[in-house]
N, C-alpha and C positions, 0 to 999 in steps of 0.2 A: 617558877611554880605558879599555880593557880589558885585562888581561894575562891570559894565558891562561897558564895552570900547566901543563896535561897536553894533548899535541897525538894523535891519532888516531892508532896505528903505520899506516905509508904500507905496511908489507909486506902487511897486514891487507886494506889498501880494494882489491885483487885481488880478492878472494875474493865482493864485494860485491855485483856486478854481479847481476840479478834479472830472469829475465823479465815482461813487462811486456804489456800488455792486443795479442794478434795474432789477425788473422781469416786461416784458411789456407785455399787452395782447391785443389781438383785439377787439374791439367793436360787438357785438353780431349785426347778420344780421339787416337791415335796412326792412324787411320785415317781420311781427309779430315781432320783434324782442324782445320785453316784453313779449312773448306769449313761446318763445322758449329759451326765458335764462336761464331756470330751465335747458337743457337739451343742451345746447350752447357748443359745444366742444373748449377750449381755446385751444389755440395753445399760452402758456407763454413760453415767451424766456428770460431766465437767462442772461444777458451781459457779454462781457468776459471779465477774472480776468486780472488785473490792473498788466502787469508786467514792467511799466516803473517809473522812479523818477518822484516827484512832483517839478516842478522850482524850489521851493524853496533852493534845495539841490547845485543846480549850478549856482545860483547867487550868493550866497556864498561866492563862488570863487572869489579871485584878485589875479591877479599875478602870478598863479601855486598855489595857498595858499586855503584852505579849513578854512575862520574863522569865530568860533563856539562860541555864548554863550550858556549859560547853557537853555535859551528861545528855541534857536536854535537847542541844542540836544533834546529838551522835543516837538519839532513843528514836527522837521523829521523824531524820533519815531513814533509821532500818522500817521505821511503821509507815511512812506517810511516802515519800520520793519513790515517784513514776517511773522512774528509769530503773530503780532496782527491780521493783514489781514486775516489768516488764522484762526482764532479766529473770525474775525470780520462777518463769514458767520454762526455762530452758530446763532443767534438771527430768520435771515430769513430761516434756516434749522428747527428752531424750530416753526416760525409763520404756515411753511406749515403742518408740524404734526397739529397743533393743525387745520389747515383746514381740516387737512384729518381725525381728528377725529369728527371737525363737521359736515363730511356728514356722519358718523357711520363706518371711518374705523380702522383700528386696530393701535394702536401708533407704532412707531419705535423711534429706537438709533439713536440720531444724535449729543451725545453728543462728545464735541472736548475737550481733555485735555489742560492742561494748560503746556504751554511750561517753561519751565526754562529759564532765562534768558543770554546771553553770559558772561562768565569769560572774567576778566585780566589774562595777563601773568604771567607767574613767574618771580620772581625778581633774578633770580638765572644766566639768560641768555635768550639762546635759548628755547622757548617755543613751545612742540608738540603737549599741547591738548587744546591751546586758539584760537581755531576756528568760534568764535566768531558766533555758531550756540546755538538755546537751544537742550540741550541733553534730554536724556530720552525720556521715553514714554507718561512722562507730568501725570500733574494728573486731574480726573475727576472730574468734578461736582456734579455727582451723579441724572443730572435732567432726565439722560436717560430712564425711567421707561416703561417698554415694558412687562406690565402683563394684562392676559386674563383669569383671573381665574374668575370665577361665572360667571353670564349670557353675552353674547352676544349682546353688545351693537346693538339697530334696526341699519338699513342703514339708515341715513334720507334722502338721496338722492332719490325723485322721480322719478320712472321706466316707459320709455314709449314703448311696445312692438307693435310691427304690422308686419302681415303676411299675403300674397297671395300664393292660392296655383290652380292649374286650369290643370286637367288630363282629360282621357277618358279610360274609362274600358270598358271591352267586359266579362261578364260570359254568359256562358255556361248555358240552360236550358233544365231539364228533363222533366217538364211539363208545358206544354205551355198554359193550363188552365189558370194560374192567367196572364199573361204578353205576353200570345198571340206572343209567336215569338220563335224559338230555340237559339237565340242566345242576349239578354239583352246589351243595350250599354247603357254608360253615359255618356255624357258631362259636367262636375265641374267642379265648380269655391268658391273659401272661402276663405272672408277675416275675420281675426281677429284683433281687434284692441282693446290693454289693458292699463291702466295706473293703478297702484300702488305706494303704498305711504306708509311708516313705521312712528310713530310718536315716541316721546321722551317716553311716555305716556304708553311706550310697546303695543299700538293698531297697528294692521298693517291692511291696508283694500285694495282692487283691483276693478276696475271696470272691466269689459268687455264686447263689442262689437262683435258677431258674426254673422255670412252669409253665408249663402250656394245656390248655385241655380243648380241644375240638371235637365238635360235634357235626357228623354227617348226615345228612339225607339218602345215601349210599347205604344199599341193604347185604355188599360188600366186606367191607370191616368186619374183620372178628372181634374188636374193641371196637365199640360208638355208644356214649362216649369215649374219650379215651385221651389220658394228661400223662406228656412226658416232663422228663426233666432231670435237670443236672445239679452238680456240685464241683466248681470248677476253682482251684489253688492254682496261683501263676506267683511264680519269684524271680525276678530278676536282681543282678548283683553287677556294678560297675568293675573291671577287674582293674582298670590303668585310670583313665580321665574318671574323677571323680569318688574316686576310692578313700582317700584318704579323710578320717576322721581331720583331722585337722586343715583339710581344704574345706570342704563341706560347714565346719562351724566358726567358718573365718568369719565371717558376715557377726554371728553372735557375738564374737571376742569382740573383734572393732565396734559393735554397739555398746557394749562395757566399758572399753576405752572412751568411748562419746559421752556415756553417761558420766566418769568420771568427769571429761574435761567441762561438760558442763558446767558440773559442781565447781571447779576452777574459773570456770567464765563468771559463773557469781560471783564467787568470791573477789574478781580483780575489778568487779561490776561495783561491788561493795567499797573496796579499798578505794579506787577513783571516785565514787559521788560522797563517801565518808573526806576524802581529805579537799574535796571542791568546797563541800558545805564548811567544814570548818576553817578554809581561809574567806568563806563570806562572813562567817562570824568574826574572825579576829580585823578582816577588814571593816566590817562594821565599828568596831570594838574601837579601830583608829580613825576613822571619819568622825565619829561622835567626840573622841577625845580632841579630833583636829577642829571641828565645830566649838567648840569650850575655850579653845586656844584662841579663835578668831573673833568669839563673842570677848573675851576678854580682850583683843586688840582692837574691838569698835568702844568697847569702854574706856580705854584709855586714853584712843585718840579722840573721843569724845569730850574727856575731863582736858586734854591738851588744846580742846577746840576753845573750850570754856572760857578757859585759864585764859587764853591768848585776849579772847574778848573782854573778858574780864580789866585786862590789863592794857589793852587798846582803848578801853576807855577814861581808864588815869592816864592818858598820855604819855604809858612806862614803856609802851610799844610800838611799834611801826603796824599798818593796817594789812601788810604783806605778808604779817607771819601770823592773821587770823585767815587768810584768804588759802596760805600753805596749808597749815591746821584742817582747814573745811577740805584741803583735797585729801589729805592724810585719811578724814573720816571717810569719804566718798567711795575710796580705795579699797578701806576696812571691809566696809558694809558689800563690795560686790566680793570681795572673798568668802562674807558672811553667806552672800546668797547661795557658791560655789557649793562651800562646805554642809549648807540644807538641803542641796540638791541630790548630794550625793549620802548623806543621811538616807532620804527618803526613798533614794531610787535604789540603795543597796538591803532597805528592808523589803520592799517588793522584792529582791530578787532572791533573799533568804527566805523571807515568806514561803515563796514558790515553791522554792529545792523544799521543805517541811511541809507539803500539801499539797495535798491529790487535789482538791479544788481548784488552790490557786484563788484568784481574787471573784470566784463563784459566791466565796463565802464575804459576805458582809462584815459578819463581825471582825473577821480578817484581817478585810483590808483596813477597815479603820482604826484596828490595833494598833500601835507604837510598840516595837520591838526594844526593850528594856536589857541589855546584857548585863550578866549576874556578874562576870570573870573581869579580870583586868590583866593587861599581860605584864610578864613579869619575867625579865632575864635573869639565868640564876648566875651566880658569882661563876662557878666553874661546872662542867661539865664531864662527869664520868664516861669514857668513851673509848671502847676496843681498840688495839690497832686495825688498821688497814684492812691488813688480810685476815681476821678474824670474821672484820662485817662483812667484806667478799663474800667468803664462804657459808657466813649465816644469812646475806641473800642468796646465795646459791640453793641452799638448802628451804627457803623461805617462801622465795617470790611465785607465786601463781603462775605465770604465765612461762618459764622455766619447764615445769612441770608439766605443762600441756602441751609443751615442744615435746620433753621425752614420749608423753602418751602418743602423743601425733607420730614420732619418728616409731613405737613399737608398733600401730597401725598399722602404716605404712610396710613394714616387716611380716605382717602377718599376711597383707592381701596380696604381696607376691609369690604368697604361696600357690597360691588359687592360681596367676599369671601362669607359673613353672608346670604347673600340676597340665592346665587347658595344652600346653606342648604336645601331651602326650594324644599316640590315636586313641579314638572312641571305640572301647572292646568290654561286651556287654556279655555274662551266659545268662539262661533262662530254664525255668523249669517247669513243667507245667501238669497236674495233675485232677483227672476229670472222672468223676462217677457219675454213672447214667441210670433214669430208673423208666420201668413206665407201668402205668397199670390204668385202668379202666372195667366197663361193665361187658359181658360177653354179649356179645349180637346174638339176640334170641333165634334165629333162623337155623344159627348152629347147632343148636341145644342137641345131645347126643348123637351125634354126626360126626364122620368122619371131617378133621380139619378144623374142629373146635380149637377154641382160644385156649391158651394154654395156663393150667389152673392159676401159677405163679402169678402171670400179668392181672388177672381179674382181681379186681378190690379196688378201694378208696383209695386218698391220701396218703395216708398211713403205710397203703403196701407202695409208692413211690421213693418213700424219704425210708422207709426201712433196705430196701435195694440198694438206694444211693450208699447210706452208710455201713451196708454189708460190705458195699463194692466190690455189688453180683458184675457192672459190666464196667470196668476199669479201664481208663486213657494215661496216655504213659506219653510225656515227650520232653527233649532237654535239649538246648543248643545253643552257637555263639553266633555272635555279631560282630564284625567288625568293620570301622571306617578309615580310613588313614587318607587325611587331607595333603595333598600334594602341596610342596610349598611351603603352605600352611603362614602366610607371611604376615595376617594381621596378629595372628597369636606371636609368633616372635617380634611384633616390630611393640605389641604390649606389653610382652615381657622384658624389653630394653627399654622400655618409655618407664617402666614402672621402676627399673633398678634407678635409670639415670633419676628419677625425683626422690628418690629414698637418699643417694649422693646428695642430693640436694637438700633435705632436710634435714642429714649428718654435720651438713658446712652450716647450714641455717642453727642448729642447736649448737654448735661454738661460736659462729658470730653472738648469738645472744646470752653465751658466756662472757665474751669479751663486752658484750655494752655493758652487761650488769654490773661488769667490774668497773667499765670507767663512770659512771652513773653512780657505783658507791662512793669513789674518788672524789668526784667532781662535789656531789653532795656533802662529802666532807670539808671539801674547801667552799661552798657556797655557808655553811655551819658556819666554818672558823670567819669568813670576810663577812657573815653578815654579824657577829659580836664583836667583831672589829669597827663595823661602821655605825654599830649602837655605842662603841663607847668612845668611839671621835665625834656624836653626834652630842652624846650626854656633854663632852668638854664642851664643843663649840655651842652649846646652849647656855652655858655655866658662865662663861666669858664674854657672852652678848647678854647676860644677866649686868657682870659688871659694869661692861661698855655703857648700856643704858641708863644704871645709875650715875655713872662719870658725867657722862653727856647733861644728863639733868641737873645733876649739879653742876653745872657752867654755863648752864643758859639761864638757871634761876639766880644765879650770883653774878651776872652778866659776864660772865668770864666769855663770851661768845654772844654777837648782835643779833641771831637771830636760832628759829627755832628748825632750821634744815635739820642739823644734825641729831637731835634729839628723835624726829620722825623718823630719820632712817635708820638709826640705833630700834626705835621703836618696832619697825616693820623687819629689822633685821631679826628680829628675837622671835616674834613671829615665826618669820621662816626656819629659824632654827630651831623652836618649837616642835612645828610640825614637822622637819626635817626626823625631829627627835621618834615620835611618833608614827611615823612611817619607816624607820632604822627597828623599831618595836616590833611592827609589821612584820617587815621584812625577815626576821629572826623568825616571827612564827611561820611563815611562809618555807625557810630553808628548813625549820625541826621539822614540816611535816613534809617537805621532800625526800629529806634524812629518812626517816621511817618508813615512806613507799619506797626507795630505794633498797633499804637493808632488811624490807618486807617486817616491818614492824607494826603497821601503820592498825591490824586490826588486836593484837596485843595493850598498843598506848592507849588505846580506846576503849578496853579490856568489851571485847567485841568477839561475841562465838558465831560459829557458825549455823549454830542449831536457831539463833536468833535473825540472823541472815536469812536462812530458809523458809523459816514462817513468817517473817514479817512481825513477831513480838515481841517487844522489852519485857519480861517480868516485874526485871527489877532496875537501878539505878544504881552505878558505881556514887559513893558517898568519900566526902573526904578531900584530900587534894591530889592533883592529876599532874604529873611530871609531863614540861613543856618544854 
């Protein structure tokens, strides 16, 4: 169990609360503004990434003092650590895919590996590669899925095109018979106006609007001016390659699938940098206790230096067992150094993991990291069988579940493959009103061969023609292509089954590690409260030894002071033995709990706090280890 000393002021975690990763858009014009949202150009703006600490980290603070409970390392984790943050924009990297595949565009990569979480130092001294970054190139999720094999998802984005165009031409004429002049000019003008529209349904269809008005120099025309123009519907419908609702919004589903596994890459993003930081805490937690053990072995051997001198000066001793003594101390003091070294170089690298800064921040660095918790092995251990945990990591662990999404992906876009088999067989429909009208050529005016009353007029008598449709076009028909062969579409349709086999075998092999992984974790549980309580005897017993030994070198029962020193420095070691067997236990519980996917439960850790990056509040109380 844990006892937590110092609890977070609850007046404090108010203040706490942190904006967090928003994309903001403008409101579509106040004029038609329903009318034109299909086609509304946003202007979304991303907020800028968060590179400062959450309060949380600097209230902390008393004194020059940094003090941490284990509440505390698991709050500035989910607020402060880079690596989740950077993690934490996969979810909204993946909601935009999946937008950009519901207007029919093509998917992309936006998948972020999972970072490794920071090492402790070595116990050895000086530490060169606990830089308390994650290393590597991390590993992926696999929700990236960026395939375009078989048909061509429609765009479903609605298309609105419009054009004005308005010249004047001069040809050149050899016979002046029809247009009565040597030289023909034109004044135009044309406007086009189209909307089209692609549906799920593989139907794609287009409206269009046309106009023309020309003006001649020709005394000819029985209209001059004179604007024609149409109204033209075209449909076409995929019958085989492409037909299928369910080929066509394959693209969408597998961006849903992405989105998900996203959410999942967080979360194992989460689990990994929450269980790195809390074995730099509980390693912390046994360097400072191994520091205390070694200052109390430089005082001892100190008082044994003493003593020797003391008593080499009555003549009750030989000058050889003050000169032992002075090595004894010598010894002490460079373990003393060991165990400072590694103090200090394991709060720089918890520091780190708990701040976006890093050692930017001054007050920081010169903090001294104060742990609130002590570890504490419980007598017994309440604990499932076997195949209970199995199966509640089965049912638990993150990255599991991003195999299944991955392997139904996979399942969806060989639809698409299967579908691209078939030949390309297209019908069409197309229907066209035509109108025209203009002003009569005055030369006409009651004469045989006048303009005929209908065509004379505006605008108005054009688009009313059209939608009388006084003069109607009619046409409907297929298309078809059949590729011979056809061997890149079958040789994607067998690449794509053979990798789907392949992630069926991939999603049992990591049924079968998760099981041996709960196993193994089980017996790394039971062997490390085994070698806490052979290390608790063997401390217990070099307790005795030491006093034995003292007593027979101070009653002379023994000429000199060897064995007292190495009773001394035995105890030491089995001290810290002790204290590193402490360790070690917290090190296998929190293996235990990423293996049986507990690790964000123990921590009592949501997901909603994950995604934004804010603690509210603070588990209070004590925390089962």
């Amino acid at each position: 169990m844990l006892k937590t000393a110092f609890l977070f002021p609850l007046a404090t975690l108010a203040c706490l609360a942190q904006p967090g990763i928003t994309i903001t858009s403008p409101p579509p014009p106040r004029i038609l503004g329903s009318l034109f949202r299909p086609f509304h150009l946003e202007k979304r703006v991303v907020s800028e990434a968060r590179l400062t600490d959450s309060p949380r980290l600097e209230a902390l603070v008393r004194g020059g003092n940094l003090y941490l409970s284990v509440q505390d390392v698991v709050a500035l984790v989910l607020e402060n650590n880079l690596d989740i943050d950077i993690q934490r924009y996969g979810p909204f990297l993946a909601k935009e895919v999946r937008r950009r595949a519901e207007g029919g565009g093509f998917l992309r990569a936006v998948d972020t590996g999972i970072l490794a979480g920071p090492q402790s130092v070595s116990l050895a001294g000086v530490s060169v590669n606990a830089g308390g970054l994650a290393g590597g190139g991390g590993v992926g999720g696999g929700g990236g899925y960026v395939s375009q094999i078989g048909p061509v998802p429609p765009n479903l984005d609605p298309s609105l095109y419009a054009s004005f165009q308005l010249g004047h031409s001069t040809t050149p004429q050899t016979n002046t018979l029809l247009n009565q002049t040597t030289a023909l000019t034109n004044d135009y003008r044309q406007y086009v106006l189209q909307y089209s529209q692609q549906f799920i349904t593989g139907t794609s269809s287009s409206v269009t609007w046309f106009s023309g008005t020309n003006k001649l120099n020709s005394p000819t025309p029985l209209l001059n001016p004179s604007t024609s123009g149409y109204l033209d519907l075209t449909i076409n419908q995929n019958l085989l390659q492409g037909l299928s609702v369910a080929v066509n919004n394959r693209d969408i589903r597998v961006a849903r699938n992405n989105q998900k596994v996203s959410l999942l890459q967080l979360k194992r993003q989460v689990v990994t940098t929450v269980s790195a930081a809390l074995n730099l805490y509980w390693d912390l937690v046994s360097f400072i206790e191994t520091l205390r053990i070694t200052e109390r072995a430089v005082a001892t051997a100190e008082k044994l230096y003493q003593d020797n001198q003391n008593q080499a000066k009555l003549g009750a001793l030989a000058q050889i067992e003050v000169t032992r003594a002075a090595a004894a101390v010598s010894q002490a003091k460079e373990d003393l150094l060991i165990a400072q070294t590694n103090v200090a170089q394991q709060e720089t690298v918890l520091k780190n993991a708990l701040s976006r800064n890093g050692s930017d921040s001054v007050w920081l660095e010169e903090a001294r990291v104060i742990p609130m918790d002590h570890i504490e092995v419980p007598a017994t251990e309440d604990r499932k069988p076997p195949k209970e945990l199995i199966q509640e990591a089965v049912e638990n662990r993150p990255e599991l579940e991003q195999t299944r999404i991955n392997l139904e992906s996979n399942q969806i876009l060989i639809k698409g493959d299967k579908n691209g088999l078939l030949p390309v067989l297209s019908a069409y429909a197309e229907f066209t009103n035509h109108g025209l009208t203009g002003q009569a050529n005055a030369l006409y005016n009651n004469c045989c061969g006048a303009a005929d009353p209908n065509f004379v007029g505006g605008y108005g008598n054009l688009a009313s023609q059209v939608f009388r449709r006084s003069f109607p076009d009619y046409s409907a028909g297929f298309s078809l292509s059949i590729p011979f062969r056809n061997r890149a579409a079958q040789a994607d349709y067998v690449t794509d089954q053979l990798q789907l086999r392949q992630a069926e075998l991939q999603l049992k092999r990591a049924l079968n590690q998760v099981s041996v992984e709960v196993k193994n974790a089980i017996i790394g549980l039971q062997q490390a409260r085994a070698r806490y309580e052979t290390a608790v005897n063997t401390r217990k017993l070099a307790e005795q030894s030491l006093e034995a030994e003292r007593n027979r070198f101070q009653y002379g029962a023994v000429p000199d002071a060897t064995l007292v020193i190495q009773a001394q420095r035995d105890l030491a070691a089995d001290q810290t033995a002790e204290v590193q067997a402490m360790a070690n236990y917290t090190h296998a519980k929190i293996a235990f709990d990423d293996a049986v996917g507990r690790t964000l439960d123990a921590n009592h850790i949501t997901m909603s706090e994950a995604i934004s990056g804010q603690v509210a509040s603070q588990v209070t109380g004590k925390v089962t280890r």
